[in-house]
KOLTI-953610 format. One line per field, with one value per residue (C-alpha): x, y negated, z negated; chain. Coordinates in pm, whole numbers, plus 50000, padded with zeros to 5 digits. Each point is the difference from the previous one (the first is absolute). Example, Ala and Ser with C-alpha at 12.3 -4.5 7.8 and 13.67 -1.06 7.14 Angstrom:
% KOLTI-953610
xx	51230, 50137
yy	50450, 49656
zz	49220, 50066
unit	A, A
END
This chain:
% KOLTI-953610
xx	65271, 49933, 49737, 49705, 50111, 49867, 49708, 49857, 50028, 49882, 49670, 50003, 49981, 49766, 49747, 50003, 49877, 49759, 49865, 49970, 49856, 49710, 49913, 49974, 49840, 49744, 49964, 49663, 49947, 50104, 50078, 50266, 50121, 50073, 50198, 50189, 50073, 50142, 50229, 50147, 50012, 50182, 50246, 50068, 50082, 50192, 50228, 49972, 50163, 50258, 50086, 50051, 50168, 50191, 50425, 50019, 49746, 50102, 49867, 49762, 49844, 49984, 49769, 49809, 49959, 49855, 49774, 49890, 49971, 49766, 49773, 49991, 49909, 49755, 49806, 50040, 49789, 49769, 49908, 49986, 49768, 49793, 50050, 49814, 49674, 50007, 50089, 49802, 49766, 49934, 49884, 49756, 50122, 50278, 50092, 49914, 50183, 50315, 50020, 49985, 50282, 50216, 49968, 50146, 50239, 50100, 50037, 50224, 50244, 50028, 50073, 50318, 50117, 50026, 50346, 50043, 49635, 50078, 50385, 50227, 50318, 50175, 50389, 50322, 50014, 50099, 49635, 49640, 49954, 50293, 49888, 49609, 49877, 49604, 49782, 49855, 49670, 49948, 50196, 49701, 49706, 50101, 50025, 49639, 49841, 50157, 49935, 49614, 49958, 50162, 49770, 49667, 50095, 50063, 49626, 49836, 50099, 49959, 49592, 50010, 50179, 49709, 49669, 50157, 49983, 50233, 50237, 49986, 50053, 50284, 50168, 49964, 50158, 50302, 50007, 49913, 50297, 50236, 49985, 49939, 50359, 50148, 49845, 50106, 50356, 50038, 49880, 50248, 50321, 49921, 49814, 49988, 50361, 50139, 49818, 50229, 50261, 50086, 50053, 50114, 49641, 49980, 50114, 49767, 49689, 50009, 50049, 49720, 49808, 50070, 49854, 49731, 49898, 50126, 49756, 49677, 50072, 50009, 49647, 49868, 50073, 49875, 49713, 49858, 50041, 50284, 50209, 50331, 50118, 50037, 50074, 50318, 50102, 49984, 50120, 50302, 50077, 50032, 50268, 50212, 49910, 50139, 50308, 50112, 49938, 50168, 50319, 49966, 50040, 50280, 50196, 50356, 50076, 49854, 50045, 49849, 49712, 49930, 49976, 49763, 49768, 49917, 49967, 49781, 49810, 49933, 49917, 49726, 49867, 49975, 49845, 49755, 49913, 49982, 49763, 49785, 49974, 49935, 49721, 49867, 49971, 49855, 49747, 49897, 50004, 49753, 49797, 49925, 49979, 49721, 49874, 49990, 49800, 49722, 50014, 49958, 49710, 49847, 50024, 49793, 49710, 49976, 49994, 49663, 49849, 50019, 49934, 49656, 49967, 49968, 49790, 49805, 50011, 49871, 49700, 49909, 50000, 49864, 49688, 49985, 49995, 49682, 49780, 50148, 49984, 49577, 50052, 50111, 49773, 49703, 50160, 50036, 49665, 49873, 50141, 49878, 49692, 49885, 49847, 49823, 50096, 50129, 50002, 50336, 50103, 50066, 50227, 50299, 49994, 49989, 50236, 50240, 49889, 50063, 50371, 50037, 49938, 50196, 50320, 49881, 50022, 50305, 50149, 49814, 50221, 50331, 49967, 49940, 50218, 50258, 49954, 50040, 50356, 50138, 49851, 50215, 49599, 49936, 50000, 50037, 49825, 50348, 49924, 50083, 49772, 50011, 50091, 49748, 49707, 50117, 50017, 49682, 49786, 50154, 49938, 49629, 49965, 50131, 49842, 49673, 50182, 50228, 49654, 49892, 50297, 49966, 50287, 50057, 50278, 50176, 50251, 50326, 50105, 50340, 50035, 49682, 49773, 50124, 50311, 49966, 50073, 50051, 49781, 49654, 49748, 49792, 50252, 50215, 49669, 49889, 50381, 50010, 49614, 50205, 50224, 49736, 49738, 50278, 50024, 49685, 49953, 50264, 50000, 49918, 49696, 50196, 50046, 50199, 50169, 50111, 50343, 50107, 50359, 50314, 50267, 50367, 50259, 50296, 49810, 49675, 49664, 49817, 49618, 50002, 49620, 50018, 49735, 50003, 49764, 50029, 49879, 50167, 50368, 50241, 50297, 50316, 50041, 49681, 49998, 50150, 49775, 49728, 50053, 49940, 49723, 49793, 50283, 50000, 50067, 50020, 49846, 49708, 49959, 49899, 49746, 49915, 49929, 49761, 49826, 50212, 50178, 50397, 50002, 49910, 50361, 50135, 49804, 50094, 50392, 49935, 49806, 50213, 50353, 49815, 50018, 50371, 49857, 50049, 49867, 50112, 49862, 50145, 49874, 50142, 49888, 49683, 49769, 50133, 49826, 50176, 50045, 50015, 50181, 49924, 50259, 49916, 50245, 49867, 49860, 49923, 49578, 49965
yy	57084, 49708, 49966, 49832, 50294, 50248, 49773, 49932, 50435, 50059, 49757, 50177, 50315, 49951, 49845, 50309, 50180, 49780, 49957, 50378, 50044, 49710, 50213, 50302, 49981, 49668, 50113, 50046, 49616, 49737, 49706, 50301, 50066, 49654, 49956, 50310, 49876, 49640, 50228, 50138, 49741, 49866, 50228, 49965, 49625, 50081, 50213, 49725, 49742, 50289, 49996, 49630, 49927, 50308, 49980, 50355, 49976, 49879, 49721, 50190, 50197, 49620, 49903, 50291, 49878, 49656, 50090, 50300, 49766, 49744, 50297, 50120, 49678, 49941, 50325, 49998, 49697, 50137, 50313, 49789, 49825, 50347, 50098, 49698, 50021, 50381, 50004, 50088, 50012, 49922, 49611, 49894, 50066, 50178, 50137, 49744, 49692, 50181, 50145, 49710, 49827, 50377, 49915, 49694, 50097, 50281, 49716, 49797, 50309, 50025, 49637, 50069, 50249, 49717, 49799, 49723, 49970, 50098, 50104, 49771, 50168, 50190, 49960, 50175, 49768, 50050, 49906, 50023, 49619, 50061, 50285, 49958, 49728, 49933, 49853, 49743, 49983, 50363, 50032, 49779, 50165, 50290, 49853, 49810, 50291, 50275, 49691, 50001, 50423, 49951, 49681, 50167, 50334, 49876, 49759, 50283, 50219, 49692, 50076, 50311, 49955, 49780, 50242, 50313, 50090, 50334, 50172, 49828, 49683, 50038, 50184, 49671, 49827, 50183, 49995, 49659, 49886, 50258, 49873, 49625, 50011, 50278, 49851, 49631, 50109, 50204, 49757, 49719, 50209, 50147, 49809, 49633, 49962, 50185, 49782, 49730, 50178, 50139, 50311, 50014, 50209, 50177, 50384, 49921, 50091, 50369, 49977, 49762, 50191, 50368, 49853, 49875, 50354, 50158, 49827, 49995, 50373, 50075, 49817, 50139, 50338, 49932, 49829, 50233, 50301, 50192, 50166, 49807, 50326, 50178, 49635, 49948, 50380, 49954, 49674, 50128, 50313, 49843, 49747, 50312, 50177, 49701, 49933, 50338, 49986, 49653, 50177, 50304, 49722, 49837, 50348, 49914, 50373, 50327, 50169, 49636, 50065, 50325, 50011, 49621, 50158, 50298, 49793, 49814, 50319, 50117, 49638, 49986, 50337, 49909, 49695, 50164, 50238, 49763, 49740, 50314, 50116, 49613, 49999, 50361, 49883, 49665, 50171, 50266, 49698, 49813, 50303, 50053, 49663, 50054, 50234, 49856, 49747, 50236, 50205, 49625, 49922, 50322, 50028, 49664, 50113, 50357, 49745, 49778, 50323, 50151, 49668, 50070, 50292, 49909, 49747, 50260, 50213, 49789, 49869, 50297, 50154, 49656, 50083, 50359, 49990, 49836, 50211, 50327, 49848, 49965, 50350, 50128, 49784, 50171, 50323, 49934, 49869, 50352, 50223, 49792, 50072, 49641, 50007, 50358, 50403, 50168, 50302, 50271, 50042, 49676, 49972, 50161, 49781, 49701, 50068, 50068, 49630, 49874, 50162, 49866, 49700, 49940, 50115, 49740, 49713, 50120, 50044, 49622, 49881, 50143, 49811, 49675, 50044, 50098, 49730, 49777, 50140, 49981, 49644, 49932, 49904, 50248, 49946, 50238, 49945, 50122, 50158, 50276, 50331, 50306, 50282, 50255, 49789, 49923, 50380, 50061, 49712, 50112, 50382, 49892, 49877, 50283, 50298, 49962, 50077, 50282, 50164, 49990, 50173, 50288, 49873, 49743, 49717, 50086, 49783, 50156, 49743, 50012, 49617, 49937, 49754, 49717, 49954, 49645, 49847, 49682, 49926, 49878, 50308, 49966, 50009, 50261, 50187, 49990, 50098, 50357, 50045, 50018, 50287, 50187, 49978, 50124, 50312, 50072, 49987, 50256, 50212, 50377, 50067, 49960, 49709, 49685, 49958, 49637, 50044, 49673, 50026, 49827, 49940, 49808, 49836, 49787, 49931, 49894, 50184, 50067, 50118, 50281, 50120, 50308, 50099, 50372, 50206, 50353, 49839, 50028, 49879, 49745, 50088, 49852, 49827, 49807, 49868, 49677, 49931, 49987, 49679, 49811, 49834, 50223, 50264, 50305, 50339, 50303, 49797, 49865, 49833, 50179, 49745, 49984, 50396, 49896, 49755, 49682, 49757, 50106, 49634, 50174, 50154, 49648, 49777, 50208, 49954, 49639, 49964, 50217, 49811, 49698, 50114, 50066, 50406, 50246, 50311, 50283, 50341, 50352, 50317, 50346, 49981, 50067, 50223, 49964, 49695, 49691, 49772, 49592, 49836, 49603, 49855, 49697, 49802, 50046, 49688, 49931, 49904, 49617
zz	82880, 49772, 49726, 50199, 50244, 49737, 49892, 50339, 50059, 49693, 50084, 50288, 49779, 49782, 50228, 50181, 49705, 49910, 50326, 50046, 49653, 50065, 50321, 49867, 49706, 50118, 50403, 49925, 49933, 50272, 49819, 49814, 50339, 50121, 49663, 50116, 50301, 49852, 49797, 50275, 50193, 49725, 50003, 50368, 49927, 49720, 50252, 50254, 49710, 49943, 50368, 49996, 49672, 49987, 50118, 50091, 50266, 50389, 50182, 50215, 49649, 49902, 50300, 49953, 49603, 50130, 50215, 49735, 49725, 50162, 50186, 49627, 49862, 50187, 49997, 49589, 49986, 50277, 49804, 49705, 50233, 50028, 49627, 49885, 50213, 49886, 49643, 49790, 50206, 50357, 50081, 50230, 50407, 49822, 50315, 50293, 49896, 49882, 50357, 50119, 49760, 50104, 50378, 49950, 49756, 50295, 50240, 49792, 49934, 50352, 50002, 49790, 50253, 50292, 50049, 49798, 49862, 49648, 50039, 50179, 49984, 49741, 49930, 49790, 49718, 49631, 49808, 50159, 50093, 50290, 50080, 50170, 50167, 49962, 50251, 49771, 50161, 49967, 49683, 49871, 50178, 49901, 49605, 50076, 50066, 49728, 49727, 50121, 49963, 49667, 49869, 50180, 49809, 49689, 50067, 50046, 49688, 49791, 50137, 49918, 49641, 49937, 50125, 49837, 49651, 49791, 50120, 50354, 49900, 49735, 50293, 50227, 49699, 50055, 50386, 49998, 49773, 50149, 50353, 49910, 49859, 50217, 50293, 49940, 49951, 50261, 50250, 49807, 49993, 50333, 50247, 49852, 49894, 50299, 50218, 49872, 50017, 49642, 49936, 49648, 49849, 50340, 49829, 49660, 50237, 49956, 49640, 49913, 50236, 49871, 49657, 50117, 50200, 49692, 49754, 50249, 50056, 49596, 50011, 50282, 49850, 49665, 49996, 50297, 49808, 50149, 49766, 49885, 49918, 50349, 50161, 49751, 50050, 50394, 49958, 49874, 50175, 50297, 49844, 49860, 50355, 50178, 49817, 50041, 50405, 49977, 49828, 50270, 50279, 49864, 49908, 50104, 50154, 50071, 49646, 49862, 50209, 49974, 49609, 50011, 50249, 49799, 49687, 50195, 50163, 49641, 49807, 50308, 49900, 49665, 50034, 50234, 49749, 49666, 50241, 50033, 49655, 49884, 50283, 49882, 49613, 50062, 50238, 49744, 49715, 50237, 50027, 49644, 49919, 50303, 49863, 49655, 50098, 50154, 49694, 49822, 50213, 49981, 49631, 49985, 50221, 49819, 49643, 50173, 50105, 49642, 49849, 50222, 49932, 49619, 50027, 50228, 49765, 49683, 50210, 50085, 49628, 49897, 50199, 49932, 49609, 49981, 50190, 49791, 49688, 50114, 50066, 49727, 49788, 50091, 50004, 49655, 49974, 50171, 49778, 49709, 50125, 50054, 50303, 49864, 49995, 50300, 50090, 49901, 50337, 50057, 49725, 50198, 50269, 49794, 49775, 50274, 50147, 49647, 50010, 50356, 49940, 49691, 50223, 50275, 49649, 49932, 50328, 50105, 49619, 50117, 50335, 49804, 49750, 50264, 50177, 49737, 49888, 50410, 49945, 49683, 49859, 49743, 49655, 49708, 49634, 49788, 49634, 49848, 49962, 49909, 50319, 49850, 50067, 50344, 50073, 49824, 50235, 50288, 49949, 49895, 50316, 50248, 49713, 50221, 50309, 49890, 49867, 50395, 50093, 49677, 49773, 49715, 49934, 49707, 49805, 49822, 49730, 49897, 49826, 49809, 50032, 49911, 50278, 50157, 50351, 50144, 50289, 50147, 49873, 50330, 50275, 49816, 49996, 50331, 50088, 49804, 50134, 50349, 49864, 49818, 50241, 50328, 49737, 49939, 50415, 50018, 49734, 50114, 49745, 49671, 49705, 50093, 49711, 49830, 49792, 49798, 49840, 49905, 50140, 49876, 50214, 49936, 49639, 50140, 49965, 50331, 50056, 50238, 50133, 50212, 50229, 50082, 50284, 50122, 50379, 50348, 49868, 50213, 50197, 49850, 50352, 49915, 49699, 50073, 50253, 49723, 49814, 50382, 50111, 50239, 49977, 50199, 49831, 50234, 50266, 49799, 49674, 49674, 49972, 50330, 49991, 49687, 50183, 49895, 50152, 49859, 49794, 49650, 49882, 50235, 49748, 49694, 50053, 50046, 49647, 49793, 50130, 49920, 49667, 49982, 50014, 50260, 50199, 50186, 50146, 49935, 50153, 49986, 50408, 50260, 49782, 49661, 49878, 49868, 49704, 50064, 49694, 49895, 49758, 49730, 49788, 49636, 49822, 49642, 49938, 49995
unit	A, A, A, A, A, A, A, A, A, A, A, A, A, A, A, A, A, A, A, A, A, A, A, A, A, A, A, A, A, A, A, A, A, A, A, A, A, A, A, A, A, A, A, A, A, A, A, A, A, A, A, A, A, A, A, A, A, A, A, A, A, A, A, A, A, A, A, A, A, A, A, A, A, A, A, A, A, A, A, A, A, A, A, A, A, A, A, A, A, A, A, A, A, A, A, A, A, A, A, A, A, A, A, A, A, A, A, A, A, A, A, A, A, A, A, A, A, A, A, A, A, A, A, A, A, A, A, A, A, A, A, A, A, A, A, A, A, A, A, A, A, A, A, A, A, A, A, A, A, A, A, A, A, A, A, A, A, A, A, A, A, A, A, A, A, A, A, A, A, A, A, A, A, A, A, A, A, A, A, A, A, A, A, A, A, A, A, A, A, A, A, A, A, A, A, A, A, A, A, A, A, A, A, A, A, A, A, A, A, A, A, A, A, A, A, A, A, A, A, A, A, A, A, A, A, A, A, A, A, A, A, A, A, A, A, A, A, A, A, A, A, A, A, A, A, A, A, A, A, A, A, A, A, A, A, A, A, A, A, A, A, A, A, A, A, A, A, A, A, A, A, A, A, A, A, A, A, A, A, A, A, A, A, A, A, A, A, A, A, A, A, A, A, A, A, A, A, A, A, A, A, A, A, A, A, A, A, A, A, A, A, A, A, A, A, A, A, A, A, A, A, A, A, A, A, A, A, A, A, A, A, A, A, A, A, A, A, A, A, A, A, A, A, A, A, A, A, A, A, A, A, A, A, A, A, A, A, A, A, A, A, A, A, A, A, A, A, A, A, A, A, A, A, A, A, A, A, A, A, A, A, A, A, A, A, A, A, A, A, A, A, A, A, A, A, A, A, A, A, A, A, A, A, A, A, A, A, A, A, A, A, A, A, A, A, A, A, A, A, A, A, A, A, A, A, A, A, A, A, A, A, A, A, A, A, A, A, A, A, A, A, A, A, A, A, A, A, A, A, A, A, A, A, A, A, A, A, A, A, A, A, A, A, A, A, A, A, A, A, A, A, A, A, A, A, A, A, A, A, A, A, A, A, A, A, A, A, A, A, A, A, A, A, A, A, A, A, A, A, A, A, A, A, A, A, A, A, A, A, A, A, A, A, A, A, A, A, A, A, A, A, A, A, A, A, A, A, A, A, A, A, A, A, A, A, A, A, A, A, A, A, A
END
């Protein structure tokens, strides 16, 4: 067997594979199919140019090759024909007028098959030119008519290059190219030049044309998305799979054959099995990348509805803090008496509007100032102050409602009163106000006590304010949950159990991080009462 011998097999080969691979993985897609079906039609007429170049094949094999490799011929550049009015897309009549062209193209097929319309006579000779004789009037015809499929083909994807755009039309760049050359060679070396009776290009066909199928298939595969990864593993395979069944056929005795078949049983098995697992872990890698990209979409529509939701949210308190600052104006103005005396039972009930609405101001405060800090918008007035006189405003302004409930706010003292913070004096108080006034809510009847002391770490001086209540306690389970916005604990919020909206404790972690502080919960469990803890840097007085 010489070396075009193995070239023209191994076209035949590989278009076999590629052919098969094109089908499988594109069936869904015509214009993928008809390519499939040029690849193996290629690799018929690769066989059929083995059959009649080859000098281990006999005479009748040799017939068989001519009329094989001009059958083959012509239904390559039929379905090439079919491919083009299908791919990317179907054309206009993409159906009626290429039924038309096939009918004809069956009747000139037939045509070969009558005595001396295409093959004269065929003869024992040493090279191809002595060995067929061409009608030349059908010789041509039959040239006429493959050259037009090939020219209207090519016409057509050149419209369609043109009226696409992406991925289509850098795909028709490549199928354009790829069968402008492999086309105009193939119909040189084997139709044009044979026709006058040269032969010399006649076995190059299959190779131009295996490199052609070869580079169309690569971009048909890429740039549509299938994975390169399972196409080069299958792609492969079958090339070990077939060598070894080539190497069982040619075993030169029983032992021989024996030992290739079952190394060829096995490398099948195993090929089987690695094609699988390549198709298993690129189908799970599509999957979460699937999935990923829900996740990615959902993630953005749960980011605008909170992004409402805020802007809800400070509209709402925007509207809201007017009419209860009125309120509690002439609240005020009542109990001064401006408006004239009222009677002592009244005083109960409006002093426990007075308290309610103050926790409405405050609760309305947190929502804007929490909305301003989701917003990146808020803005803190830094200097430095002593923490006493924070403790001391915000226990002045919960004493009234621990009085209502029978106990008093006391502050334990352990630094003095002259230990200084960093940190805006208003937001930092409206953040402890949160703490204090969630004890005061829950205590069981006895003082919420205030403890400020000191506390050293890695040679820095830290600002710890401990809030301490005797009230309903916290499950170690739930203190996490605490810190979050509209948290649940045991099913319902603490503050939503006192009436609030579970933002307060939310809005306080957000303030004290912002000033490079923190705050955590401890509580010996449900029953025992708990103590919150808020932690300051130390600062010197400006």
């Amino acid at each position: 067997m010489s070396f075009m011998d193995v070239i023209s097999l191994s076209a035949v080969l590989l278009n076999i594979i590629f052919a098969g691979l094109l089908y499988f993985h594109g069936r869904r897609n015509a214009g993928i199919v008809f390519f499939a079906l040029i690849a193996f039609q290629v690799s018929v007429w690769s066989f059929a140019v083995f059959l009649m170049t080859s000098g281990v094949v006999a005479t009748k094999f040799f017939i068989i090759g001519a009329f094989l490799h001009y059958f083959a011929g012509n239904l390559i550049f039929l379905s090439f024909f079919w491919f083009s009015v299908n791919y990317p897309k179907p054309a206009f009549l993409a159906f009626l007028f290429p039924a038309a062209i096939s009918v004809i193209d069956g009747m000139l097929l037939i045509a070969i098959l009558i005595p001396s319309f295409f093959f004269r006579s065929f003869h024992v000779a040493a090279d191809l030119s002595g060995r067929i004789n061409f009608n030349p009037a059908g010789f041509w015809i039959y040239t006429a008519y493959v050259v037009f499929l090939f020219i209207f083909a090519e016409i057509t994807l050149f419209k369609k290059y043109f009226s696409t755009s992406g991925v289509d039309r850098l795909n028709l760049r490549y199928v354009i190219l790829g069968t402008a050359v492999a086309g105009s060679l193939g119909v040189f070396s084997n139709l044009i030049l044979p026709g006058l009776g040269l032969y010399f290009l006649f076995s190059t066909g299959p190779v131009f044309s295996t490199i052609f199928v070869g580079i169309i298939s690569y971009a048909i595969f890429k740039h549509n998305l299938f994975n390169l990864k399972v196409i080069a593993t299958e792609f492969f395979s079958f090339v070990i799979v077939f060598i070894f069944f080539v190497r069982f056929l040619l075993a030169q005795n029983a032992y021989d054959a024996i030992v290739d078949g079952g190394i060829f049983v096995m490398v099948s098995i195993f090929c089987w099995f690695l094609i699988r697992a390549v198709w298993k872990e690129v189908h799970d890698r599509e999957e979460i990348a699937e999935l990923a990209s829900k996740l990615q979409s959902s993630n953005a529509e749960l980011k605008k509805l909170d992004t409402a939701k805020s802007e809800f949210i400070s509209l709402a308190s925007h509207q809201l803090r007017t009419p209860l600052t009125v309120i509690r104006g002439y609240l005020s103005m009542i109990f001064e008496e401006s408006f004239g005396s009222f009677s002592s039972e009244l005083k109960t009930p409006l002093t426990n509007v007075m308290l309610s609405t103050e926790q409405l101001i405050r609760l309305v405060n947190d929502l804007l100032d929490l909305s301003r800090i989701e917003a990146g918008r808020i803005q803190y007035a830094m200097k430095s102050f002593p923490i006493h006189d924070l403790v001391k405003k915000v226990a002045g302004l919960l004493s009234g409602e621990a009085k209502e409930k029978g106990f008093n706010i006391t502050i334990v003292n352990s630094l003095g009163e002259h230990r200084y913070i960093m940190g805006d004096f208003d937001k930092l108080s409206s953040a402890i106000t949160n703490v204090v006034d969630n004890a005061i809510k829950h205590s069981q009847g006895h003082n919420v006590e205030i403890e400020l002391e000191e506390r050293i770490s890695a040679g820095k001086v830290f600002i710890v304010v401990s809030v301490r209540d005797d009230g309903i306690g916290i499950a170690a389970e739930d203190i996490p949950k605490l810190f979050v916005k509209f948290s649940n604990v045991g099913g319902k919020s603490r503050y939503e159990r006192a009436g609030g909206l579970g933002i307060g404790l939310y809005f306080t972690k957000r303030v004290i991080e912002d000033h490079s502080g923190k705050v955590w919960a401890e509580s010996p469990g449900v029953g025992h009462g708990s103590t919150f803890y808020i932690e300051f840097p130390a600062t010197t007085k400006n």
